[in-house]
mmCIF file of the C-alpha atoms, coordinates in Angstrom:
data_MODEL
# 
_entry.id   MODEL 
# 
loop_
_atom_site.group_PDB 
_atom_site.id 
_atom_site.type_symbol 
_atom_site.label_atom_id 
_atom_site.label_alt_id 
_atom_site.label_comp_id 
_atom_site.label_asym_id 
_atom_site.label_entity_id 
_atom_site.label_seq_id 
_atom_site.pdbx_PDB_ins_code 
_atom_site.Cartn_x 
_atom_site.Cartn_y 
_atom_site.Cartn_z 
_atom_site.occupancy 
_atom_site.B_iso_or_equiv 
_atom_site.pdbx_formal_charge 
_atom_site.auth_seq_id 
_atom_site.auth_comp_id 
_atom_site.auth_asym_id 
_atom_site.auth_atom_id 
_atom_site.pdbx_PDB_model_num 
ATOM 1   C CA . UNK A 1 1   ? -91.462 6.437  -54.707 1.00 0.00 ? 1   UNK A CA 1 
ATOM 2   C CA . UNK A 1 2   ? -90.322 7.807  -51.288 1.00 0.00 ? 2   UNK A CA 1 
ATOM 3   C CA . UNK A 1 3   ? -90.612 5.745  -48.290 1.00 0.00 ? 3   UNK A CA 1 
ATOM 4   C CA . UNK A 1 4   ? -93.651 7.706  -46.179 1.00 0.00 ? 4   UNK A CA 1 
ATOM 5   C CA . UNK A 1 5   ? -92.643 5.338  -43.169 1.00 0.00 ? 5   UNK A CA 1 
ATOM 6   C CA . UNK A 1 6   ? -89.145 7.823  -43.497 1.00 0.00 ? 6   UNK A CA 1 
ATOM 7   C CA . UNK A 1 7   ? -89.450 10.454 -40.556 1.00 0.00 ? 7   UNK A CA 1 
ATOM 8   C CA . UNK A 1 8   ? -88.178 13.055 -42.996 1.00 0.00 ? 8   UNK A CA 1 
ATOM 9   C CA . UNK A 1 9   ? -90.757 12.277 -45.692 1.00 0.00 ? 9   UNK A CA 1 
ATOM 10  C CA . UNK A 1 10  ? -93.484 13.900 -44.610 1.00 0.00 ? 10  UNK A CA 1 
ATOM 11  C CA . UNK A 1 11  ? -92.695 17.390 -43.492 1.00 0.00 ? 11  UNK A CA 1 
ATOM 12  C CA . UNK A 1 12  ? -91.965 18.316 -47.304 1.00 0.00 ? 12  UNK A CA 1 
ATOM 13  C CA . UNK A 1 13  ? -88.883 19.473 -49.137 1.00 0.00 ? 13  UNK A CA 1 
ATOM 14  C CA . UNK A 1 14  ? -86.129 20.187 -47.163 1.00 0.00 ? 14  UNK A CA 1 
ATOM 15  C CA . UNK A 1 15  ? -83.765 22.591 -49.226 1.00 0.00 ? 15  UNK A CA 1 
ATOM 16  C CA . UNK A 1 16  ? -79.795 21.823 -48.565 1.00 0.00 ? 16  UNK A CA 1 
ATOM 17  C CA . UNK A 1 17  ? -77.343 24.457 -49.441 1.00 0.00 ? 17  UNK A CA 1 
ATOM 18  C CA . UNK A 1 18  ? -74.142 22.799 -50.115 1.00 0.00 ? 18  UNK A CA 1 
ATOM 19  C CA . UNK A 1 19  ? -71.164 25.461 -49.476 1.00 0.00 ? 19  UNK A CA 1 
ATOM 20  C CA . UNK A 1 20  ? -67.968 24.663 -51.089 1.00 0.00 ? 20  UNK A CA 1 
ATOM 21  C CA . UNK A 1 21  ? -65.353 24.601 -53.461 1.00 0.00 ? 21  UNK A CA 1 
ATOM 22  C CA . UNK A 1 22  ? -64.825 22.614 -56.373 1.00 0.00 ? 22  UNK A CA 1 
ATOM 23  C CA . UNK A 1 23  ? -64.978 19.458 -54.430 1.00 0.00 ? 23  UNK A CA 1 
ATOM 24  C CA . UNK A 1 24  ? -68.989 20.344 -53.791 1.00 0.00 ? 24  UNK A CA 1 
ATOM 25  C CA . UNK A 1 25  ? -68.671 22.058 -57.379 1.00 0.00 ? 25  UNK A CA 1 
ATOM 26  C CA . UNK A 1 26  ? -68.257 18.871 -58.975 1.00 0.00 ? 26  UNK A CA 1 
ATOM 27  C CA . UNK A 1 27  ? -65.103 20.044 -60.888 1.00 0.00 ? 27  UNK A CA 1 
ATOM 28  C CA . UNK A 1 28  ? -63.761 17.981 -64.289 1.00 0.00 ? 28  UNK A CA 1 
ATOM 29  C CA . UNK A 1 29  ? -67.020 16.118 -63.968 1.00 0.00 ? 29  UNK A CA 1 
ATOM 30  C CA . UNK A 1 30  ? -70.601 16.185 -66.310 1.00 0.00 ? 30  UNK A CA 1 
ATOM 31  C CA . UNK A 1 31  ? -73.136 17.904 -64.951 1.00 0.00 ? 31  UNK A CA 1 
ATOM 32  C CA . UNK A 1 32  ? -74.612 15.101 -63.377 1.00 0.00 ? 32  UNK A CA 1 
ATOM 33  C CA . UNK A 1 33  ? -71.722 13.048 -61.974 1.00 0.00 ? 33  UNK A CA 1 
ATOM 34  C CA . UNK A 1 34  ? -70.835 16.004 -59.186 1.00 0.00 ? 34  UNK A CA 1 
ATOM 35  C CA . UNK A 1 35  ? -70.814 15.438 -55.928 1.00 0.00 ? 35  UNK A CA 1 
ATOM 36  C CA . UNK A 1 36  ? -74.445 17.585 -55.877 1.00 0.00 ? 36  UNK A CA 1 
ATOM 37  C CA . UNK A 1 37  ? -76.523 15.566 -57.861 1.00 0.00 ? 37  UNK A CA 1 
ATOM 38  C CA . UNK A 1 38  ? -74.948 12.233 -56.848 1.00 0.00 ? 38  UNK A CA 1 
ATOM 39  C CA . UNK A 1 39  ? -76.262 13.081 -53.287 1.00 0.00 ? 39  UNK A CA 1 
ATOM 40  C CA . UNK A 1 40  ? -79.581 13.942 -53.953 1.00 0.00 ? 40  UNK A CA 1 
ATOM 41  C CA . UNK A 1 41  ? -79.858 11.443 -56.121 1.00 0.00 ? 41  UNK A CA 1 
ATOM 42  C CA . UNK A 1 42  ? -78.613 9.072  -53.226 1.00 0.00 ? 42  UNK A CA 1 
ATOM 43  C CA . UNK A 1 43  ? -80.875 11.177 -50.763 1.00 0.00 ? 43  UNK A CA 1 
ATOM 44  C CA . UNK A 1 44  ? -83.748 10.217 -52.995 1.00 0.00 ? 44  UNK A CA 1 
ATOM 45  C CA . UNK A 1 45  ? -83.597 6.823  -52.985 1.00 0.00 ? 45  UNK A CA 1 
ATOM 46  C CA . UNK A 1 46  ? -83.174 6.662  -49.447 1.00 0.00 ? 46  UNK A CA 1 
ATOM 47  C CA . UNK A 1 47  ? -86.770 8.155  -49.166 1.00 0.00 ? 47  UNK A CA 1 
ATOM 48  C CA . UNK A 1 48  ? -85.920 11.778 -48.215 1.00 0.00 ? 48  UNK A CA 1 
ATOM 49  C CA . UNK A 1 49  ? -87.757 14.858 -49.560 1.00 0.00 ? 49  UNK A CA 1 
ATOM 50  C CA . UNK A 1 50  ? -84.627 16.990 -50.605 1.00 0.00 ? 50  UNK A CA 1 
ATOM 51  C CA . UNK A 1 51  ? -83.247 19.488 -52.881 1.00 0.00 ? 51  UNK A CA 1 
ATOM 52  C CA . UNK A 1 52  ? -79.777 20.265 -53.001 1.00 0.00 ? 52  UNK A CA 1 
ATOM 53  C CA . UNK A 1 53  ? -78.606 24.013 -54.009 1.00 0.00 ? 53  UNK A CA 1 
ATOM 54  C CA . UNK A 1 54  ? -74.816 23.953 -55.374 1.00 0.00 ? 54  UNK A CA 1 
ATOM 55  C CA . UNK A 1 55  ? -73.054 26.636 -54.269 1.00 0.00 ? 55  UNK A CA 1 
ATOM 56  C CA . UNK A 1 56  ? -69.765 24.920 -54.740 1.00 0.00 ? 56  UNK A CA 1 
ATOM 57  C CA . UNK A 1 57  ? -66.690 27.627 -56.134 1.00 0.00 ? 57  UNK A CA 1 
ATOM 58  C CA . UNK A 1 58  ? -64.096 26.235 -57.741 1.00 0.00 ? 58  UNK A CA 1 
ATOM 59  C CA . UNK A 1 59  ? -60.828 27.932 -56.071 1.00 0.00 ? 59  UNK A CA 1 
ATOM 60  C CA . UNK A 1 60  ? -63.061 29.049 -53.133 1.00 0.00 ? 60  UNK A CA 1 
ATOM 61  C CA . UNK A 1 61  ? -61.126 29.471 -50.050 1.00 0.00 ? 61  UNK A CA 1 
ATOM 62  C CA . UNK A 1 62  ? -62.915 30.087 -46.431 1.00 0.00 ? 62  UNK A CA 1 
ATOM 63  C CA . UNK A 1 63  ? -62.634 33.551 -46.962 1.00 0.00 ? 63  UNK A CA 1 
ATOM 64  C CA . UNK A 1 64  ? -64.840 33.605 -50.163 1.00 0.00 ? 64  UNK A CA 1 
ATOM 65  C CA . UNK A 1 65  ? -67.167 30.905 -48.388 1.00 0.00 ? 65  UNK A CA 1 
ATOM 66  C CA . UNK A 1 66  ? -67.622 33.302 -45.423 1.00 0.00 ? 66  UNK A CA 1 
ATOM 67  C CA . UNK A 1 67  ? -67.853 36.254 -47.899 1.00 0.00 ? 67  UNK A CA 1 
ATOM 68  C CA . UNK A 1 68  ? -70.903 34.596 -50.070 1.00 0.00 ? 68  UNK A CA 1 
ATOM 69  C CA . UNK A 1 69  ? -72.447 32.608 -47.085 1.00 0.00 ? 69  UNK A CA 1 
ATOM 70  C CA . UNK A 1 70  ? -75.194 35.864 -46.557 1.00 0.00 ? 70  UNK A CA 1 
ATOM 71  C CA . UNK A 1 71  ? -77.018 35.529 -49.668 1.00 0.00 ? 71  UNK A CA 1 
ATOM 72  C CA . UNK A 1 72  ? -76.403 31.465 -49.731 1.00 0.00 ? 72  UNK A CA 1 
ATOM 73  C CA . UNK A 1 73  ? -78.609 31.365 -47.046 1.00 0.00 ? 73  UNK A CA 1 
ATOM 74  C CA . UNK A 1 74  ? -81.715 32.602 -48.441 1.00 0.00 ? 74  UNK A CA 1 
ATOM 75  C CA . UNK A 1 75  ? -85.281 32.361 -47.281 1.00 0.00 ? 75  UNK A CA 1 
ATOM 76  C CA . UNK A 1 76  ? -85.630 28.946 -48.772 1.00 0.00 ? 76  UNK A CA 1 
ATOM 77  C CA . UNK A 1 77  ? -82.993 27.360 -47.388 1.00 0.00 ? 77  UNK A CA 1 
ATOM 78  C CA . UNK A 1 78  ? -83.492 24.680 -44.339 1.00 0.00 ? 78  UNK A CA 1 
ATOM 79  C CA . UNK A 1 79  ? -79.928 23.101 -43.868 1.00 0.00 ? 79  UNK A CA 1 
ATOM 80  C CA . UNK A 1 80  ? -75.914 23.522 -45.372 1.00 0.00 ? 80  UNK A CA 1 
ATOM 81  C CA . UNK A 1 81  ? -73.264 21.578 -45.719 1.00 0.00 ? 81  UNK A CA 1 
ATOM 82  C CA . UNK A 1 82  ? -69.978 23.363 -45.517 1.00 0.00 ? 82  UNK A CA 1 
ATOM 83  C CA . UNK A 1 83  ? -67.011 21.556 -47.159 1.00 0.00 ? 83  UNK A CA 1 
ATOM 84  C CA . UNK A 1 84  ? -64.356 24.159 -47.420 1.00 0.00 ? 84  UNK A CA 1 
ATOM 85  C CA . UNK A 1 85  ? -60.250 24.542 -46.195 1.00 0.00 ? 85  UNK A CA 1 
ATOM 86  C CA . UNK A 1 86  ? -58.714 22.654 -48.925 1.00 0.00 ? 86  UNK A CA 1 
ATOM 87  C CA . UNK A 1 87  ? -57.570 25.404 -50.876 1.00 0.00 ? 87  UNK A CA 1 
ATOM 88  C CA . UNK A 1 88  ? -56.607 27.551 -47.515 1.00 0.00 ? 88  UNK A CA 1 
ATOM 89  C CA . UNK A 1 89  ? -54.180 24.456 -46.952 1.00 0.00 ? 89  UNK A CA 1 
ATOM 90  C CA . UNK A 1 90  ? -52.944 24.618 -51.302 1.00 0.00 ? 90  UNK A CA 1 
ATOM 91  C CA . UNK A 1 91  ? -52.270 28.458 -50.205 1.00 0.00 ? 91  UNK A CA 1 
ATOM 92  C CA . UNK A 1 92  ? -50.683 27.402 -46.951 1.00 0.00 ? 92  UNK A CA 1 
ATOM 93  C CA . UNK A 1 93  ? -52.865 29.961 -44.796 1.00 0.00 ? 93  UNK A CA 1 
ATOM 94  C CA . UNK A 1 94  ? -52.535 30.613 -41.373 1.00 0.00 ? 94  UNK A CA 1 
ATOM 95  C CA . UNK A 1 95  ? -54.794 27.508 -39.379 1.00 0.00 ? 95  UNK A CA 1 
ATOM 96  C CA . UNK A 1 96  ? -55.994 31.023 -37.201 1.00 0.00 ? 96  UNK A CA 1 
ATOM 97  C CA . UNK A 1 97  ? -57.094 32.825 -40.590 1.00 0.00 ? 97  UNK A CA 1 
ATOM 98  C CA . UNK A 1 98  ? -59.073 29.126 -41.646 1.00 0.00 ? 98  UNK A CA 1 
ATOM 99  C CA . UNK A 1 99  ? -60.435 29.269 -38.467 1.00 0.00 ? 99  UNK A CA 1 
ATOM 100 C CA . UNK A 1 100 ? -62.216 32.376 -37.823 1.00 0.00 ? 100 UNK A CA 1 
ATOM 101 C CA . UNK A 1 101 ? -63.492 31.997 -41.510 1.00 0.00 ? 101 UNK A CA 1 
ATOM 102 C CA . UNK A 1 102 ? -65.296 29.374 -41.027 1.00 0.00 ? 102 UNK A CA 1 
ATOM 103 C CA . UNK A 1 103 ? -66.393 30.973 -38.041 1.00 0.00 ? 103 UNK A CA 1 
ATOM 104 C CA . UNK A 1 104 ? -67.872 33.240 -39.470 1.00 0.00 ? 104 UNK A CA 1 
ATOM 105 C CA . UNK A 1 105 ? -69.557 30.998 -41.599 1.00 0.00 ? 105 UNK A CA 1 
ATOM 106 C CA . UNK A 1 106 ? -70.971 29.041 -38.467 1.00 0.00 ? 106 UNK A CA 1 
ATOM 107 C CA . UNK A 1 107 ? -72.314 32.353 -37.003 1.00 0.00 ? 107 UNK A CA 1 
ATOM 108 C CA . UNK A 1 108 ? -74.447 32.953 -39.998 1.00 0.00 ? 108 UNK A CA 1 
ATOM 109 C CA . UNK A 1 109 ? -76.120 29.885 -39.955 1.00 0.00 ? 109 UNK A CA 1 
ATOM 110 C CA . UNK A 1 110 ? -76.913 30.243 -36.475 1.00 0.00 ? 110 UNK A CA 1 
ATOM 111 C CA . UNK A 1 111 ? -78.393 33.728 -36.830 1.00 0.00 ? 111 UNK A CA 1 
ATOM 112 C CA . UNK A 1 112 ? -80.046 32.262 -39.577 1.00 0.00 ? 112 UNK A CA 1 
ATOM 113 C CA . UNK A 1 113 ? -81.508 29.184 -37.645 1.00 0.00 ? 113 UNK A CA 1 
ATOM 114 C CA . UNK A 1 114 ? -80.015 27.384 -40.695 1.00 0.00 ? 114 UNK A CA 1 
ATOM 115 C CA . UNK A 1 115 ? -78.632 23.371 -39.082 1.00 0.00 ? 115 UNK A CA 1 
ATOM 116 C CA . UNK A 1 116 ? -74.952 22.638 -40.004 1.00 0.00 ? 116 UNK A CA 1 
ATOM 117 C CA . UNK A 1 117 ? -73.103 19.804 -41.591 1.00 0.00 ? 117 UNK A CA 1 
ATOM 118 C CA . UNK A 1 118 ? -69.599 20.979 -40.968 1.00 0.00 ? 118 UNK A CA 1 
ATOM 119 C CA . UNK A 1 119 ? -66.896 18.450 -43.291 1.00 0.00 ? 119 UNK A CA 1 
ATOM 120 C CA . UNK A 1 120 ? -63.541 18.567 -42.159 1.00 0.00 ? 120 UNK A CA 1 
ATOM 121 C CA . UNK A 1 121 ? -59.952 18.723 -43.919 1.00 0.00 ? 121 UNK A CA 1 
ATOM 122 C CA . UNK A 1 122 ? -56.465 17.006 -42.767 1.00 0.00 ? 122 UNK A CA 1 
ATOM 123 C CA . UNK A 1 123 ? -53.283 18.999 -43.450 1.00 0.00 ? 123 UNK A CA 1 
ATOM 124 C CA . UNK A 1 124 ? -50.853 16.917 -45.215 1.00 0.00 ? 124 UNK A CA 1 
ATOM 125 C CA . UNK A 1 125 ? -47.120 16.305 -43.358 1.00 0.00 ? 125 UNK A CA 1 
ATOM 126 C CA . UNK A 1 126 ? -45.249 18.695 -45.337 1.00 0.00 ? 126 UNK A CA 1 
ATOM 127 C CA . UNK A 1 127 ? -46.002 22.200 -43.465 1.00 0.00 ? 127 UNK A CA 1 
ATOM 128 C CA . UNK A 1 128 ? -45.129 20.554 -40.315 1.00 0.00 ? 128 UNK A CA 1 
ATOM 129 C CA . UNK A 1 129 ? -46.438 18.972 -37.069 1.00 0.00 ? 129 UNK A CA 1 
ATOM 130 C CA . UNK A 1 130 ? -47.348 22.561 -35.598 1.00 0.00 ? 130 UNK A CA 1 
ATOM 131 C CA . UNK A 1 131 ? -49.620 23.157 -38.969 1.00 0.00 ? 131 UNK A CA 1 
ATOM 132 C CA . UNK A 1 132 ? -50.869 20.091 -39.312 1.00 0.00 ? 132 UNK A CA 1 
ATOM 133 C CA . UNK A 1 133 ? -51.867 19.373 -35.394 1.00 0.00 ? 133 UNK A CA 1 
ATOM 134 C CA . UNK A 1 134 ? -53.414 23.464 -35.399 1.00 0.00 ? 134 UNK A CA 1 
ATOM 135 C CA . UNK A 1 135 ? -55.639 22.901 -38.615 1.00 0.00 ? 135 UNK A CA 1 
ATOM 136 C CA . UNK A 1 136 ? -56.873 19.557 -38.025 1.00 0.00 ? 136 UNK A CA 1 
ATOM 137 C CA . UNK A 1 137 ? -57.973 20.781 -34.641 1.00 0.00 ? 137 UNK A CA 1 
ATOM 138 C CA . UNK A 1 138 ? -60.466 23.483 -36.348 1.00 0.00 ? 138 UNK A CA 1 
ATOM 139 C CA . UNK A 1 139 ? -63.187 21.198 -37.489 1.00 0.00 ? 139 UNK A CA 1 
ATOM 140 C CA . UNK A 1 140 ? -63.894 19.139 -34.768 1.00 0.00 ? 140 UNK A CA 1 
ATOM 141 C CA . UNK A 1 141 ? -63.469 21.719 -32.306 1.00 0.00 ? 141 UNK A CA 1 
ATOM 142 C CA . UNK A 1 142 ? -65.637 24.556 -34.409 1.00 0.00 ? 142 UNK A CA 1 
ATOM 143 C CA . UNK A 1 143 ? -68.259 21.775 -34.611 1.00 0.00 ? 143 UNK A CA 1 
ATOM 144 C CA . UNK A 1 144 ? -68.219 21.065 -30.974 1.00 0.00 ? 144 UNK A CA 1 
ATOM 145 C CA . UNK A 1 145 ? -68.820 24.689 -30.272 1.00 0.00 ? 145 UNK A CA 1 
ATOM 146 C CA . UNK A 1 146 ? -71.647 25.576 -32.692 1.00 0.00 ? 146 UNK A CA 1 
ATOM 147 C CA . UNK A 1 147 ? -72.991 22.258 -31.899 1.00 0.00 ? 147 UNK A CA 1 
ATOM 148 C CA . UNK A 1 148 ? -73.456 21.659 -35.421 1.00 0.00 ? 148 UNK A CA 1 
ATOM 149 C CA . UNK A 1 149 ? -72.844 18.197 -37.247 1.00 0.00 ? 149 UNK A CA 1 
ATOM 150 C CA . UNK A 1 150 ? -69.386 16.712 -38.111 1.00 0.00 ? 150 UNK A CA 1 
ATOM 151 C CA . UNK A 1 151 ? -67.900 14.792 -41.060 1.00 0.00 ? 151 UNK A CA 1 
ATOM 152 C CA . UNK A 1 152 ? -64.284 13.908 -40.360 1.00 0.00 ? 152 UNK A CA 1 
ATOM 153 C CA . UNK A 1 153 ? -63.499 14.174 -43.694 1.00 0.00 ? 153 UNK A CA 1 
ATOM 154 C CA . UNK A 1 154 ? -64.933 14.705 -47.125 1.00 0.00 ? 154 UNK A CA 1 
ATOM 155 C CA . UNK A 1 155 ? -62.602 11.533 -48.764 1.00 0.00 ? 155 UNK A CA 1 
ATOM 156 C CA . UNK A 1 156 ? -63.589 8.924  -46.234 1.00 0.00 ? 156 UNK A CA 1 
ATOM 157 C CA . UNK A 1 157 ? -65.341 7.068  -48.363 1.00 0.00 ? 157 UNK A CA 1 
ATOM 158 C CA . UNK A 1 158 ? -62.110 6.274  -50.291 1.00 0.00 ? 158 UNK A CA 1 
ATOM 159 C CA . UNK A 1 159 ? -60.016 5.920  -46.904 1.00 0.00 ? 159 UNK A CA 1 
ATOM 160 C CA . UNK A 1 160 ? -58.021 2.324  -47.450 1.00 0.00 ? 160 UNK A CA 1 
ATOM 161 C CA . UNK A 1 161 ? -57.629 2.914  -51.089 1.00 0.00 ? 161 UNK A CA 1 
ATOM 162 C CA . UNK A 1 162 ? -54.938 5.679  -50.743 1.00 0.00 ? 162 UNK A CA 1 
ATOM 163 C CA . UNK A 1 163 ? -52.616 2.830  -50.881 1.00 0.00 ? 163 UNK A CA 1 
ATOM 164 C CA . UNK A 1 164 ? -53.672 1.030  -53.618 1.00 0.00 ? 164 UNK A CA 1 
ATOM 165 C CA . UNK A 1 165 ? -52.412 3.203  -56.616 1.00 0.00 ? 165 UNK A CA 1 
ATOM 166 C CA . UNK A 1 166 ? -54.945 0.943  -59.423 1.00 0.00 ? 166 UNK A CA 1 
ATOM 167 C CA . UNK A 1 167 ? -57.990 1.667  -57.238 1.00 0.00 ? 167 UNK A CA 1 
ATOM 168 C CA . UNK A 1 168 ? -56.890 5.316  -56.660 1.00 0.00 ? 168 UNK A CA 1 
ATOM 169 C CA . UNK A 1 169 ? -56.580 5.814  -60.350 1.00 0.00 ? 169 UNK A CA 1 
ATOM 170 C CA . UNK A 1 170 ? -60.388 4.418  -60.666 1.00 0.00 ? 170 UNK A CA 1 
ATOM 171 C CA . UNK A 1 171 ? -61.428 6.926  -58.391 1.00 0.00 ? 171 UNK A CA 1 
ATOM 172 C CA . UNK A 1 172 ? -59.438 10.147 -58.683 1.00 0.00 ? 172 UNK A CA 1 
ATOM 173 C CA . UNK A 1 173 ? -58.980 12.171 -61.306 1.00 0.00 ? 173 UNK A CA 1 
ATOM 174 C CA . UNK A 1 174 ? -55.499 12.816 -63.289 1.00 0.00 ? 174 UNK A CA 1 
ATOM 175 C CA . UNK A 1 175 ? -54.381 15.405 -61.239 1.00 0.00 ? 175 UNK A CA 1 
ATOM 176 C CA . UNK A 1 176 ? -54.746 13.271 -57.877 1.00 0.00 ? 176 UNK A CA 1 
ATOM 177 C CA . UNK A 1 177 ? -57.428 15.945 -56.357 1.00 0.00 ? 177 UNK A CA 1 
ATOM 178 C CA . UNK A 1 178 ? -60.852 15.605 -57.474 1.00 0.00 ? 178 UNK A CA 1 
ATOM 179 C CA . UNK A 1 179 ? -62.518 12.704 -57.353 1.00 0.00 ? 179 UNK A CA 1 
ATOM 180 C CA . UNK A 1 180 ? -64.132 11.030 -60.221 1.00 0.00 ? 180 UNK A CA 1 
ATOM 181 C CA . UNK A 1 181 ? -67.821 10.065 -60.884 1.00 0.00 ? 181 UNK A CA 1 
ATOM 182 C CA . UNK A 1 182 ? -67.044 6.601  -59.228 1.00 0.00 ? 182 UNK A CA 1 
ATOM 183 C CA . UNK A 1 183 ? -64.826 8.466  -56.380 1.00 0.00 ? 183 UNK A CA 1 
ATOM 184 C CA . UNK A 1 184 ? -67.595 10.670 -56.063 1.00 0.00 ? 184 UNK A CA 1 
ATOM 185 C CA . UNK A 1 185 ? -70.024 7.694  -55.969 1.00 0.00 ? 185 UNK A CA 1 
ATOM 186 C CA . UNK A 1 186 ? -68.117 6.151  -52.975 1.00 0.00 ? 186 UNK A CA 1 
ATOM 187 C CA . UNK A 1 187 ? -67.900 9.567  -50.996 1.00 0.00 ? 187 UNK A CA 1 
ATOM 188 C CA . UNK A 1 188 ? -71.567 9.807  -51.320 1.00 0.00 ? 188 UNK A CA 1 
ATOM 189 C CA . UNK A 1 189 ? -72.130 6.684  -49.864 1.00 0.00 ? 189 UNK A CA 1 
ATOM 190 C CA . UNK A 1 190 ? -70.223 7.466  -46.777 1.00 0.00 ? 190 UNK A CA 1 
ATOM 191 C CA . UNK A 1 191 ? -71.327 11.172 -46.164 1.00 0.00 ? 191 UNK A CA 1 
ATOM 192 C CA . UNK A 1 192 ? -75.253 10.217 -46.965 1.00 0.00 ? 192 UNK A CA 1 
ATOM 193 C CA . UNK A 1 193 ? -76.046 8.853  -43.661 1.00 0.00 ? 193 UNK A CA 1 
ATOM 194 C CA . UNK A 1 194 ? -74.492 12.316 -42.262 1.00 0.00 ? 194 UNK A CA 1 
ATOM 195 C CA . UNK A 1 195 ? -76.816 13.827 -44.651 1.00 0.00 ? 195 UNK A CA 1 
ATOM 196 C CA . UNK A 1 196 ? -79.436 11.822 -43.453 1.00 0.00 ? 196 UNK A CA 1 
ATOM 197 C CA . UNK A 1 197 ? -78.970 13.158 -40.104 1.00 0.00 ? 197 UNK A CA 1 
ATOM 198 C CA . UNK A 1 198 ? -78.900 17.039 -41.294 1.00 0.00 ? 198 UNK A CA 1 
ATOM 199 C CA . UNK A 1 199 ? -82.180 16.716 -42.939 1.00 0.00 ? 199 UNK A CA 1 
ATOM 200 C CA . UNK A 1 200 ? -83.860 15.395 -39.273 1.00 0.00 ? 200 UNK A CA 1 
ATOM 201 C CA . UNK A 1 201 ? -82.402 18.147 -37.958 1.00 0.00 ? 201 UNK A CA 1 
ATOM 202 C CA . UNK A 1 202 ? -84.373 20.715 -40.053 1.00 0.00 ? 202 UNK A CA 1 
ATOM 203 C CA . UNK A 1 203 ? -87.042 18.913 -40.040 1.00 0.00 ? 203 UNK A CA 1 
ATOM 204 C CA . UNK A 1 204 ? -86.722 18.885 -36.268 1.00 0.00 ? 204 UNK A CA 1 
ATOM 205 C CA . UNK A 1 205 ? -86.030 15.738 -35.446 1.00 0.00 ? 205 UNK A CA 1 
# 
């Protein structure tokens, strides 16, 4: 039963598109364990009227995200959430050529009066401090530009656990990437109220 007291509640179904890789796809996971379903699951118990679209790609780099992101924002849908750069930074692409993809991907939703949840990435150490210090700056600054919302990062939810190898192995995967379905659980929790916020915003709060 959804809270009606919820500001969100009562301007109907708000329809999120969630753009992405396999991260949103909900790769190595059942159906319903992905990051997708967990949310609106979450979203739902929270009182809010929502329906999430998955339009995660497994592999997807910004370039496919900004190539796709014209027909993922169809008639129907109110809001996005963008979670994409991870495999730009497995390819080691240019920060400049992550940048103006996502870019790109910003402009559409604004043409399309579609509200943004933008989810950033962190390079690791290992291209160097030049790399790291020019793609970390994207997301916060792209967000500050298009005005659109900001996540720091997609794995904050399991921030402090990174040193713990146990927990880690509870909530990764095997191949140290992809969360599991309790990983995936946890990163819910901490994005939802970010969520939260998107749906007010296209509901026009």
């Amino acid at each position: 039963m959804f809270c009606l007291c919820a500001p969100w509640a009562a301007a109907g179904t708000v329809t999120i598109a969630a753009l992405g890789d396999s991260l949103t796809q909900g790769y190595g996971l059942l159906s319903e364990q992905g990051f997708v379903p967990q949310l609106e699951v979450w979203l739902a118990a929270q009182g809010a009227d929502v329906a999430l679209i998955n339009a995660g790609v497994s592999g997807d780099t910004t370039a496919g995200g900004a190539a796709r992101v014209g027909w993922t924002l169809s008639e129907d849908v109110d809001a996005m959430i963008v979670t994409l750069g991870g495999n730009d930074l497995l390819r080691g692409l240019a920060p400049e050529v992550t940048r103006a993809n996502l870019e790109t991907i910003l402009q559409e939703a604004e043409k399309a009066g579609v509200p943004v949840l933008l989810i950033g990435m962190q390079a690791p150490g290992n291209y160097g401090p030049a790399y790291k210090a020019a793609f970390d700056a994207i997301y916060p600054e792209l967000a500050a530009a298009h005005g659109t919302l900001y996540a720091e990062s997609f794995f904050a939810g399991l921030e402090g656990l990174r040193d713990d190898p146990g927990a880690m192995n509870r909530y990764m995967q095997p191949d140290g990437i992809h969360p599991s379905a309790e990983g995936v659980r946890k990163i819910v929790a901490a994005l939802g109220p970010k969520v939260l916020e998107l749906v007010a915003r296209a509901e026009g709060g």
